[in-house]
Every structure is written in C-alpha cells, then in structure tokens.
C-alpha positions as a LaTeX table, in Angstrom:
\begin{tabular}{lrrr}
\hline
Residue & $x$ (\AA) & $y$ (\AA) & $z$ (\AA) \\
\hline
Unk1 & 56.95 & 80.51 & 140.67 \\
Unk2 & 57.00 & 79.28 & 137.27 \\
Unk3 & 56.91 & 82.55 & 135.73 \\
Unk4 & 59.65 & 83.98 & 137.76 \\
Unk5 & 62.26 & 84.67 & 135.60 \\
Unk6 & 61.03 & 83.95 & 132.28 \\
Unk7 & 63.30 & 86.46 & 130.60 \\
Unk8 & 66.56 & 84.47 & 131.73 \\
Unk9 & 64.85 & 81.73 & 130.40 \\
Unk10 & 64.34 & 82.94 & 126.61 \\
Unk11 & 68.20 & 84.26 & 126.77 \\
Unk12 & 70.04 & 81.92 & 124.46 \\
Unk13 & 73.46 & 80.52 & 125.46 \\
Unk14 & 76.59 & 82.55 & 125.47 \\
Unk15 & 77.87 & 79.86 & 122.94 \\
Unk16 & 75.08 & 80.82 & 120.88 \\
Unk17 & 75.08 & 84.43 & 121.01 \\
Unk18 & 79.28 & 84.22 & 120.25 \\
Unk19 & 78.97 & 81.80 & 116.78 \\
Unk20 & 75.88 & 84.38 & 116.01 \\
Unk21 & 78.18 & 87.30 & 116.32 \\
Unk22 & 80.88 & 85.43 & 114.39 \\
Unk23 & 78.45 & 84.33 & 111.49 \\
Unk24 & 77.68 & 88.13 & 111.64 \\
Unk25 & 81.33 & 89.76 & 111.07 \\
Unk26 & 82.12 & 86.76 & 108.38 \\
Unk27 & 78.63 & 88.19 & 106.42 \\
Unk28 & 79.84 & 91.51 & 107.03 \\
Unk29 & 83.31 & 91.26 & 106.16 \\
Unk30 & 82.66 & 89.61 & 102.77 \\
Unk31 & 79.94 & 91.51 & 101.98 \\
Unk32 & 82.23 & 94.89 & 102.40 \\
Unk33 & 85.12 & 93.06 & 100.15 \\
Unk34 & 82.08 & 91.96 & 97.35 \\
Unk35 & 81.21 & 95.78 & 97.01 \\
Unk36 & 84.75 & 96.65 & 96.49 \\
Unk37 & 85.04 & 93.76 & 93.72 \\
Unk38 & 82.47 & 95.56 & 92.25 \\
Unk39 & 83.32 & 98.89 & 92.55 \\
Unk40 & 87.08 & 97.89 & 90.74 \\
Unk41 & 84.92 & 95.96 & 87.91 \\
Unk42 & 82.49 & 99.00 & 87.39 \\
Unk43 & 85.13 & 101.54 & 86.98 \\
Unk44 & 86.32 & 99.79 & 83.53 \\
Unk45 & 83.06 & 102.40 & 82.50 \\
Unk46 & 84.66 & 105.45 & 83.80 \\
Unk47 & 87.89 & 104.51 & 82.28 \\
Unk48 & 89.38 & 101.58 & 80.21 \\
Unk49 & 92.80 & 101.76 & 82.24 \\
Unk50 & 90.67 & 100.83 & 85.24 \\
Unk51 & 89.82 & 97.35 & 86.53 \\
Unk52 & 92.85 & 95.91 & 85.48 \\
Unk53 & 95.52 & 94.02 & 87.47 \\
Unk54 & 97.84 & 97.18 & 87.19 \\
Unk55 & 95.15 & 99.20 & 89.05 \\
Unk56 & 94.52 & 96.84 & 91.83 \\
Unk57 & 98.51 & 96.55 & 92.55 \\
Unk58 & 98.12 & 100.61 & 92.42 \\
Unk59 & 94.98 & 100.73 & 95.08 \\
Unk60 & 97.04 & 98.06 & 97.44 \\
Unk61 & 99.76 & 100.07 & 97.53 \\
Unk62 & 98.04 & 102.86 & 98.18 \\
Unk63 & 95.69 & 101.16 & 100.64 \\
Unk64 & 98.46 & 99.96 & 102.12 \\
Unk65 & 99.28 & 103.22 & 104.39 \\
Unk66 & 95.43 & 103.35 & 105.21 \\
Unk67 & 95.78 & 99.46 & 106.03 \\
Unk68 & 98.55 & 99.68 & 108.91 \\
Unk69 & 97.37 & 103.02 & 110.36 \\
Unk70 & 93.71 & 101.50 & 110.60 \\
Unk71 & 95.06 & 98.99 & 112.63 \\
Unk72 & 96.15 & 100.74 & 115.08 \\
Unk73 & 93.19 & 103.28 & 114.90 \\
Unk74 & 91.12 & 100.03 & 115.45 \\
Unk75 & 92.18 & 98.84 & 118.49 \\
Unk76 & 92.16 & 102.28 & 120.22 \\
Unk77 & 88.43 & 101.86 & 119.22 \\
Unk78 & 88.21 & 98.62 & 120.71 \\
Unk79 & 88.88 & 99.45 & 124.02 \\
Unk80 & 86.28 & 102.57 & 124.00 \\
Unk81 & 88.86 & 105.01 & 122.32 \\
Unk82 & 89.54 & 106.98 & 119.70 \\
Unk83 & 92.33 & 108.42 & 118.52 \\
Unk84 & 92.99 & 111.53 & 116.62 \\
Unk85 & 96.74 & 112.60 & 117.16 \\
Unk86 & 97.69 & 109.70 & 113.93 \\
Unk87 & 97.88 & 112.42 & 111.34 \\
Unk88 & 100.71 & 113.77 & 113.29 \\
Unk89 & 102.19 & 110.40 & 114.39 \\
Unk90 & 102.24 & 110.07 & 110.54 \\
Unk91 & 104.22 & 113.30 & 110.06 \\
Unk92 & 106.61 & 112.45 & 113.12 \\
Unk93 & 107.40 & 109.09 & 111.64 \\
Unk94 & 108.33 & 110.56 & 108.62 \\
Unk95 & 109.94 & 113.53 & 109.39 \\
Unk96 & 112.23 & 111.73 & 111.72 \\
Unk97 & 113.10 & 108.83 & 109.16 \\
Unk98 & 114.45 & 111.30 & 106.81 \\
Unk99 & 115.92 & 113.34 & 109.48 \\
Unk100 & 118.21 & 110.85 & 111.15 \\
Unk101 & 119.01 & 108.73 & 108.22 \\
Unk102 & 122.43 & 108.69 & 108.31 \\
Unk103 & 122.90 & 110.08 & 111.58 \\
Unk104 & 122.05 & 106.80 & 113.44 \\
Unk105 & 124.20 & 104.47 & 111.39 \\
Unk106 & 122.98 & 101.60 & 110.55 \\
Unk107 & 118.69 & 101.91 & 108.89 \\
Unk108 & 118.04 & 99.03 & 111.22 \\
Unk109 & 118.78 & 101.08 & 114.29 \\
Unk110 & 117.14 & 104.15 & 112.93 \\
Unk111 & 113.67 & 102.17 & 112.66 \\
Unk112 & 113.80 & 100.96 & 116.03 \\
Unk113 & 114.56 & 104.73 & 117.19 \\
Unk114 & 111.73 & 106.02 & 115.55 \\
Unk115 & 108.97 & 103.80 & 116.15 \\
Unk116 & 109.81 & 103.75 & 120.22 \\
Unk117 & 109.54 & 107.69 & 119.36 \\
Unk118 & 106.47 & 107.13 & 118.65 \\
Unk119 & 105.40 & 104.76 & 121.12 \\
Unk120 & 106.33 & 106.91 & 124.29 \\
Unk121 & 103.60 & 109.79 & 122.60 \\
Unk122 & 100.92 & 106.51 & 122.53 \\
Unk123 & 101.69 & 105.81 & 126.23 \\
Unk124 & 101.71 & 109.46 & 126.95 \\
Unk125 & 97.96 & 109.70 & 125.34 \\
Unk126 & 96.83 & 106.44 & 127.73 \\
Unk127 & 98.68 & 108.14 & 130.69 \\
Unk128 & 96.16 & 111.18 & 129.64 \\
Unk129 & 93.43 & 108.84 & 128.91 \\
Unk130 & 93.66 & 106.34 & 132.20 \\
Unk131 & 94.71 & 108.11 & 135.16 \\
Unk132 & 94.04 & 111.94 & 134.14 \\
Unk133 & 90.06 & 110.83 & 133.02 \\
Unk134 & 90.43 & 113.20 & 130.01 \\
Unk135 & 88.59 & 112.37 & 126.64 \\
Unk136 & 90.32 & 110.29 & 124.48 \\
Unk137 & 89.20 & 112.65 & 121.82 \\
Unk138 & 90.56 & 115.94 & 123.54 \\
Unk139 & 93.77 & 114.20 & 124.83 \\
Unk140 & 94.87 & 112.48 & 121.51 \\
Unk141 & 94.01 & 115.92 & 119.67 \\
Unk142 & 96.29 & 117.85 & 122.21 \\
Unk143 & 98.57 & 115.44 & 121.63 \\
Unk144 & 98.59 & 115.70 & 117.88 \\
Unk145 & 98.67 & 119.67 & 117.62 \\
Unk146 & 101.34 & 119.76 & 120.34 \\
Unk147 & 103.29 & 116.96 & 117.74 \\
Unk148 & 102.97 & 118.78 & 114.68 \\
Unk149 & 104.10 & 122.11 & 116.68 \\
Unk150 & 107.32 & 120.33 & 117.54 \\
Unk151 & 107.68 & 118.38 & 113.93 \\
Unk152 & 106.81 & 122.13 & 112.53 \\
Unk153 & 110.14 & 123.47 & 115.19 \\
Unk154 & 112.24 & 120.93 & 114.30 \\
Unk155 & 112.29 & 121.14 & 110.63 \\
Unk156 & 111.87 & 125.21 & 110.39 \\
Unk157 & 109.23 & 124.13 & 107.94 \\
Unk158 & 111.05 & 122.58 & 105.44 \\
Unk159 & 111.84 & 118.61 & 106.35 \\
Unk160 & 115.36 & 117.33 & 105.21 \\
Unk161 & 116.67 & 114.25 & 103.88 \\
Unk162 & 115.88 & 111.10 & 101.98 \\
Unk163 & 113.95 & 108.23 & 102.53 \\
Unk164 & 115.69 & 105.31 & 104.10 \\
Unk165 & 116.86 & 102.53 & 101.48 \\
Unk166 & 114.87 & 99.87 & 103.07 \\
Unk167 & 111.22 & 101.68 & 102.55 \\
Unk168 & 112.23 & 102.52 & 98.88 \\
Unk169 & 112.68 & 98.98 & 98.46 \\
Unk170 & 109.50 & 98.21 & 100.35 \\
Unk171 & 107.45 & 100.62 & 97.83 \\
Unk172 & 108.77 & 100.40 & 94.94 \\
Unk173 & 110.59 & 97.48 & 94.77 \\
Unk174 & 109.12 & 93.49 & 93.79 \\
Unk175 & 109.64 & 89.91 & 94.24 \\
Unk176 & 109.68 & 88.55 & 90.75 \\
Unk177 & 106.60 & 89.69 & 89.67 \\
Unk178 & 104.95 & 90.98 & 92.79 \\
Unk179 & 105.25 & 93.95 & 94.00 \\
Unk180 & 106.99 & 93.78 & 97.53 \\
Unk181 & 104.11 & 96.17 & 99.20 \\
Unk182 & 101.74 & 92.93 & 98.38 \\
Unk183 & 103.81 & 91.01 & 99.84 \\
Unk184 & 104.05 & 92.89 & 102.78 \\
Unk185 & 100.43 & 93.51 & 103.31 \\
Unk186 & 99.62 & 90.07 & 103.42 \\
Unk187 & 101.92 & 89.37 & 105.74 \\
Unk188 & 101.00 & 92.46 & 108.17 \\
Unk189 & 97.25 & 91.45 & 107.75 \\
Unk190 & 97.76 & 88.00 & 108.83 \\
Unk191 & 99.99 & 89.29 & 111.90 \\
Unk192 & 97.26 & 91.59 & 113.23 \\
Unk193 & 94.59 & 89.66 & 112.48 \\
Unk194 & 96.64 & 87.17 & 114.55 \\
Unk195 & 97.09 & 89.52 & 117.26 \\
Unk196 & 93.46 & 91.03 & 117.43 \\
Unk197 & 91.69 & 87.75 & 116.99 \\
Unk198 & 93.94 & 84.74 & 118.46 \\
Unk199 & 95.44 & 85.94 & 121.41 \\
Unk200 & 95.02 & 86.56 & 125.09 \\
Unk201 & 95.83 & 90.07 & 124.65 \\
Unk202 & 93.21 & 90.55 & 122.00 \\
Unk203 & 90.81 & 89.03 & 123.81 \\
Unk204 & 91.69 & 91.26 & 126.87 \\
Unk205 & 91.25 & 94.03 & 124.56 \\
Unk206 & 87.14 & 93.25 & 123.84 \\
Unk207 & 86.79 & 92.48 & 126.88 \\
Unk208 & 88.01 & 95.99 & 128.11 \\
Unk209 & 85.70 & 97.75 & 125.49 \\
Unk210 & 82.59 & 95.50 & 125.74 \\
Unk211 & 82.71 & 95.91 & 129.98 \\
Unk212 & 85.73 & 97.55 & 131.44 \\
Unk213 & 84.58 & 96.87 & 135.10 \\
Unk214 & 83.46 & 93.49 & 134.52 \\
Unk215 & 86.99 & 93.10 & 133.21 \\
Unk216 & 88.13 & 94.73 & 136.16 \\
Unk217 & 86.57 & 92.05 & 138.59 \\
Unk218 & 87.35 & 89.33 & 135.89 \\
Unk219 & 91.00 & 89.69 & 136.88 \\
Unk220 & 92.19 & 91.72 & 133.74 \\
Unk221 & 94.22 & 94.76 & 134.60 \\
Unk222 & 92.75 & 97.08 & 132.60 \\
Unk223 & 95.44 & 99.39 & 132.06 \\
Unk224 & 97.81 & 97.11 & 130.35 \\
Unk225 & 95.36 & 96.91 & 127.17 \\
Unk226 & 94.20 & 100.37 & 127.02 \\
Unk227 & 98.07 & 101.33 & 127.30 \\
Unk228 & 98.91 & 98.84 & 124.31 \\
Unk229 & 95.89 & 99.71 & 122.19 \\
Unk230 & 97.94 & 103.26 & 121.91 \\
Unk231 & 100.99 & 103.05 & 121.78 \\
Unk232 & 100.80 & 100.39 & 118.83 \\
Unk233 & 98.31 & 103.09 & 116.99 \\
Unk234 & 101.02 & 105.89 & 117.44 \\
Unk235 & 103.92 & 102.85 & 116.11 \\
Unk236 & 101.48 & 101.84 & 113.31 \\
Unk237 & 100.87 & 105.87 & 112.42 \\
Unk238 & 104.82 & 106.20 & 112.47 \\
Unk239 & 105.41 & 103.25 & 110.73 \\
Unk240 & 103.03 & 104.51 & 107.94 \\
Unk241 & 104.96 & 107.96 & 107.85 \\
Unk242 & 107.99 & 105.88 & 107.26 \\
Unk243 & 106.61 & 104.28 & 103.92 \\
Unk244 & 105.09 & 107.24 & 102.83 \\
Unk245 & 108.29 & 108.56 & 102.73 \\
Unk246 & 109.53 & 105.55 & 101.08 \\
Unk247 & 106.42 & 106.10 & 98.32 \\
Unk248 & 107.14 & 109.98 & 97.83 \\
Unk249 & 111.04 & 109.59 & 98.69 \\
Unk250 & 110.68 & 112.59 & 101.19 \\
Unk251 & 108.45 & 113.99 & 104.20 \\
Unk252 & 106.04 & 116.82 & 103.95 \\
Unk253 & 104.51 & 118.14 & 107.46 \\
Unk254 & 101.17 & 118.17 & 106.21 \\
Unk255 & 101.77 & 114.03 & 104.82 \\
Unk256 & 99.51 & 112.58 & 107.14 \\
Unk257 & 96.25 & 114.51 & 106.92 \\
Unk258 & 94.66 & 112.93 & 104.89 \\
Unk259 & 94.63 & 109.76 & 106.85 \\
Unk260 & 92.59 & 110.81 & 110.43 \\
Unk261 & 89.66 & 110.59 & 108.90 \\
Unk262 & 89.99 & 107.06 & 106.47 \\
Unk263 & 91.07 & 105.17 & 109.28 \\
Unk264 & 88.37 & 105.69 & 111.48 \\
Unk265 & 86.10 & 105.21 & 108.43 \\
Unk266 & 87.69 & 102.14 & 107.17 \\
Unk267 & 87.06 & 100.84 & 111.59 \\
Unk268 & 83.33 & 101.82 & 111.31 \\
Unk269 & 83.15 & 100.35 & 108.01 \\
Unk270 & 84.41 & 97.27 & 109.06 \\
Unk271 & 81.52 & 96.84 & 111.21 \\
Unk272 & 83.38 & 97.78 & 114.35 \\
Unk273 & 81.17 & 99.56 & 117.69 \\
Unk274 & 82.66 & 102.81 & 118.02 \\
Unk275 & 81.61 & 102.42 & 121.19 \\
Unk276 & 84.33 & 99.82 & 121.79 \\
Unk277 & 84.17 & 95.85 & 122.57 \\
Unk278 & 82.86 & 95.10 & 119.05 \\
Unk279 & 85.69 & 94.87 & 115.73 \\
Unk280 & 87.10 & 92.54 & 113.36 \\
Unk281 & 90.26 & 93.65 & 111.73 \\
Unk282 & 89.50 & 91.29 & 108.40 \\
Unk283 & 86.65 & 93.70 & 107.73 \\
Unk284 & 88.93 & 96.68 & 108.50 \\
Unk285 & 91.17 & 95.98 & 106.42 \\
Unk286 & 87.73 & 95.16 & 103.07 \\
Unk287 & 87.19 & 99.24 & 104.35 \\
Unk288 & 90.36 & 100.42 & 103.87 \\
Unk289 & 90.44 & 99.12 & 100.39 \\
Unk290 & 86.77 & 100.18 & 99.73 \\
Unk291 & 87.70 & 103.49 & 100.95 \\
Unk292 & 91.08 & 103.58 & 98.57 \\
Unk293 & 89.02 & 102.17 & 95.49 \\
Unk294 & 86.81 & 105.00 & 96.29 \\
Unk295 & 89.07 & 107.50 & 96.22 \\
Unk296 & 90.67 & 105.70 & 92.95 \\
Unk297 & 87.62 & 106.27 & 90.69 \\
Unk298 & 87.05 & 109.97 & 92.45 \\
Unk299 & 90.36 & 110.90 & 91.17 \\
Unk300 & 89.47 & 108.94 & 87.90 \\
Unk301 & 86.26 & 111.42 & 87.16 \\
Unk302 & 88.05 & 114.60 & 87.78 \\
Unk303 & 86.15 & 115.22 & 90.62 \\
Unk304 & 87.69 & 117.49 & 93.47 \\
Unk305 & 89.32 & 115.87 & 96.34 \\
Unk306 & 86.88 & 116.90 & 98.75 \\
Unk307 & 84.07 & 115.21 & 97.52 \\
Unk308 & 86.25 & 112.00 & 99.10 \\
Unk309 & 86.06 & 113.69 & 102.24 \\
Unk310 & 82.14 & 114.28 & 101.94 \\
Unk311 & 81.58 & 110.59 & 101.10 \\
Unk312 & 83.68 & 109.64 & 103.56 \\
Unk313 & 81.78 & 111.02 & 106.49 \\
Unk314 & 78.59 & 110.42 & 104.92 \\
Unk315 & 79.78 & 106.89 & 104.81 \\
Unk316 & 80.63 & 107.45 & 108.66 \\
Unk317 & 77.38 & 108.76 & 109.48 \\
Unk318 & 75.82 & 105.79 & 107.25 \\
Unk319 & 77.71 & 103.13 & 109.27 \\
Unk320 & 77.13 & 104.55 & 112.57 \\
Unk321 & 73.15 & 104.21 & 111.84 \\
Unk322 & 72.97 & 100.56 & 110.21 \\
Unk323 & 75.35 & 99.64 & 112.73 \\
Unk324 & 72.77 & 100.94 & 116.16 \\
Unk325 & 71.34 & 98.28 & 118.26 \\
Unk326 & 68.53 & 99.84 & 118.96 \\
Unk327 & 67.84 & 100.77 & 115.49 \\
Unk328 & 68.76 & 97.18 & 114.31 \\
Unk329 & 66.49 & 95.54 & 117.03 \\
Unk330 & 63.33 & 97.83 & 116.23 \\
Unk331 & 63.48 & 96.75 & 112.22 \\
Unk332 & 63.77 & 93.44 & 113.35 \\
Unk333 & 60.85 & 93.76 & 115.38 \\
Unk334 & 59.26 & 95.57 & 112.41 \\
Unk335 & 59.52 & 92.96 & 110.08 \\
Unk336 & 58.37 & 90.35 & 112.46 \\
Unk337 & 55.41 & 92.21 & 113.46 \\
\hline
\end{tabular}
C-alpha cells in the first residue's frame, strides 16, 4: 500500500512548478534582450554608423510596428491559435485611415471607425474558429485573402489619401529629446504586459490554451477569450497599418507583408508554446527587437531581403525544437544519466 501511488508522490507542488516556470520566462526573456545588446554592439564592425543611440531610436521605431502586431499575434497563440489574416488587417488599417481622413470629421472619430473595422473581421475569424471547428490557420488565411480582395476593390489598386495628422506626429514627431514612438512603446508594452500578465482575463486566456476543457468545467466560458484573443490581433494589425501610414505618409496594399511572418517569430522567440497556454509578452516584445536588429545589420551588409526571411524561419524552426518538452526532458535526462 505504500507504494501505491508513488508517482503523485514525487510531483512537486503547483506553487513550485508556477515560480519554476516564472524563473524560466525571466531567464529566457533576458537572455533574448542580452543577445540583442550584443547584436547592436557587434554591428559597430559592419559599420561605424551602427551601435549608436541614433540607430537604436531607428530599430524602435521600426520595431515598433512588429511590437503591437506581435501582441496581438501572441495572444491568438495563447489560446491554441494562430493567426494569419494580420498582413491584411495591416493593409485594411491603412488603407482605410487614408481613405476616410477627412470624410469622418474629426481624426478621433476616424480611429475609432477603423479599428472596430477591424475588430468585427477578428470576431468573424473566432465565429469561424469556435462554432464552425475550422482551422485557425485555414479560417484566418480565408479571411486575409478575402480582405485584401476587398482592400484591392476598394482602392482600384491605387490607395488614396494622406496619413492622419495624429500618426505623423506619433512617428515622426518627439518630446524634447525623445522621439514620441519611444514614448509610446513603453507605454503600450507596459499596457499589454498589464493585460496578458495581471489580469483575470489574461489569466483566462492560459488557462484556455494550457486546457480548454478543464477551463470549461473550471467555470470559464471559453468563448469569451478565444473571441478577444482575435479581435484585439485584427485591432493591433489595424492599428499598426495606421502608423505605417503615419511612417511612410501613405498606404500601399502590399504594406503589411512583411509582417505575418515576424510576428509569429518574434511569439516563438519569446519562448511562447505554439501550442497555446505557454507566453510571456516581455519576451515577445526582446524578439521583436531581435528580429528588427536583425533585419538592421542585413540591410547594413547589402545582403538581399530574403535572406531575413530565411533566418527568420530558420529561427522558427530553431525555436520550435529548443522549445519541445519532450526534447527538453530527454537532454535533461541525458545529462543526468
């Protein structure tokens, strides 16, 4: 009787396991921000003009875009998702921000317009996702062609109109010394990592991706989460397309394509399961800048811009490995042995 359940005996507490898990995204998160540190300080050898405060307010600015989006892309993640309709949320933010501004009146009911735009095509991918069973993959990439279709019919091709005064500001403009993107990239960092880490809704969201049916019986309604996790990636992917347009003072309908693929990078970097139940925006946000530095000292050696996009899913593929269970456990087991 003694040796009945001797494996429930050698669990360790739940307490345990959590400040373990903890200890592990704090290592992991400034381990992924040390490597970028480095990667800024070693490109003063491909370039003198590199490494210095000038470029790091250039790769925040530019990481900036990748920042919010990732976000968003996260949290779809999260809760078991993925979603691949943001390079067209991109392009439908920003398309639609130069479109109606002007037409709406006042910018601060234009961004309200646009972003709830967006929104309903999040709720509409859950809708897809929840009660129709299809893929997230499939139904988010439906969602994105048939998106970029209408964006494509709407404009005849050619978007119109300038960027709203209030993202020109955001971009280019500065407090004092400091560039207002900074500024606001603190600020939206703080706010999500607020959101994902400190809330009931957060923690609804892991506990939708680490066990939806144990959620289920837990009490959570499951639906609520999954439904949030996308319609605040299609608002963050808008929202993006909006200071894009701000950055480049006009919309292209090919502006967000180069972003599908960093933010579910900068996610996997981060140390997040892609498998869902398993993030921490903090890191997210060390492999969004990673990923921008990256690209920084790609452009800085003349090579071509696909090589990013190699790296980038290498770096995918990498994380995705490292990041296994089983793999993790047998090395352990490895070593001890």
């Amino acid at each position: 009787m003694t040796g009945a359940r001797p494996s429930a005996a050698l669990q360790p507490p739940a307490d345990t396991r959590r400040i373990g898990r903890i200890r592990s995204e704090t290592i992991s998160t400034a381990a992924i921000f040390a490597l970028t540190i480095i990667l800024i300080l070693a490109s003063r050898f491909v370039s003198p003009a590199l490494g210095s405060w000038d470029q790091v307010d250039t790769i925040i600015t530019l990481a900036s875009f990748l920042i919010v989006v990732a976000f968003g892309q996260g949290l779809v993640i999260l809760v078991g998702g993925l979603d691949l309709s943001i390079a067209s949320m991109i392009t439908l933010g920003g398309v639609l921000a130069t479109t109606w501004n002007g037409s709406l009146g006042s910018e601060w009911v234009l961004i309200p317009a646009v972003l709830l735009t967006c929104a309903c095509v999040g709720a509409l991918n859950a809708v897809g996702v929840i009660w129709l069973n299809i893929p997230p993959f499939i139904m988010t990439m439906a969602s994105g062609i048939m998106v970029a279709s209408a964006a494509l019919g709407y404009t005849s091709g050619t978007p119109r109109g300038a960027a709203p005064d209030v993202f020109l500001a955001l971009m280019k403009g500065s407090v004092g010394s400091v560039s207002a993107v900074l500024i606001f990239v603190l600020i939206f960092v703080l706010l999500a990592w607020g959101l994902q880490s400190a809330t009931a809704f957060g923690r609804r969201l892991y506990a939708v991706g680490a066990n939806r049916e144990a959620a289920r019986i837990a009490g959570v309604t499951t639906w609520r989460p999954i439904m949030a996790a996308y319609a605040i990636s299609a608002i963050c992917a808008g929202f993006a397309g909006m200071m894009l347009v701000g950055y480049a003072n006009g919309a292209t309908l090919r502006m967000g394509d180069s972003y599908l693929l960093p933010s579910i990078a900068s996610v996997v970097i981060g140390g997040s399961s892609i498998l869902g139940g398993r993030g921490s925006f903090a890191a997210t946000v060390g492999g969004a800048i990673l990923l921008t530095t990256l690209g920084t000292v790609i452009s800085a050696l003349g090579m071509d811009q696909g090589w990013r996009t190699v790296i980038e899913g290498a770096i995918i593929v990498g994380a995705l490995l490292i990041l296994r269970e089983d793999l993790v456990a047998r090395l352990r087991n490895r070593s001890a042995g």
